[in-house]
N, C-alpha and C positions, 0 to 999 in steps of 0.2 A: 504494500500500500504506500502510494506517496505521499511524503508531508507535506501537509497543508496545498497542494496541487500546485503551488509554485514554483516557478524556476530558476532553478540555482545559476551560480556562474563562478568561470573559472578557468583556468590554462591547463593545458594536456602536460603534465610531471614526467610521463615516460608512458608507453605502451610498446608492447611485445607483442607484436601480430603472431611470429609463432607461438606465443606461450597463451596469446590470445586474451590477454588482460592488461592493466596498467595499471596507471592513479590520474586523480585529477586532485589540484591546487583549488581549492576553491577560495576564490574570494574573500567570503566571509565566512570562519567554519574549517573544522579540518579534514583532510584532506582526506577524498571517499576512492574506494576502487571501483572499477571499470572494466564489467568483462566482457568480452566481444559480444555478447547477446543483446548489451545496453545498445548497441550502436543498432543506431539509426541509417544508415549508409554504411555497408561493410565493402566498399569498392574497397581495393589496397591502398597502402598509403592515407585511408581516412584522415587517422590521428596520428598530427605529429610534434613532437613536443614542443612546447611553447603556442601550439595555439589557444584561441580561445574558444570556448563550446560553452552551451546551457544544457541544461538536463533537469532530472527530476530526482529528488531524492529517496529512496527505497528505506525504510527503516527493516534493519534486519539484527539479530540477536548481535550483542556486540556493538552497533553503531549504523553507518548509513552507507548506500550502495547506489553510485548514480544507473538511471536509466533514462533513455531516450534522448543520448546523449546524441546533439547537433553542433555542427561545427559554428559559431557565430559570424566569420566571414569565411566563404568558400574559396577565394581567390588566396589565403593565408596557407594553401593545400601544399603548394610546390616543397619541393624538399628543398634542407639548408643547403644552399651554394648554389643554389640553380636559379637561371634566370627570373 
């Protein structure tokens, strides 16, 4: 169930497409994990660290678990060094 139906916000920490999880920084709040089922968009290269994304927060034993996790600008997609 998500909290309060709002949307969190935050920077992608790291994600491991093979391991298929990550973390996000959030904002405000610390910082939730992210496994490939949250993602809204599973193209490769979705998440890459340092973007920014909103999602929802999952309350789950322990603390909180984003889902529906969106990129908040798509053009921020390229990888570091690339044009």
């Amino acid at each position: 169930m998500a909290e309060s139906g709002a949307m969190a916000h935050g920077k992608v920490k790291w994600y491991d497409r093979q391991r298929g999880e990550g973390f996000i920084q959030r904002f405000e709040g610390p910082d939730v994990h992210v496994p490939s089922s949250a993602l809204l968009d599973r193209e490769p290269g979705f998440l890459i660290e340092g973007q920014s994304v909103e999602f929802e927060l999952l309350k789950i034993p322990g603390g909180f678990r984003a889902h529906g996790v969106r990129v908040v600008n798509p053009q921020s997609r390229r990888k570091t060094g690339s044009p």
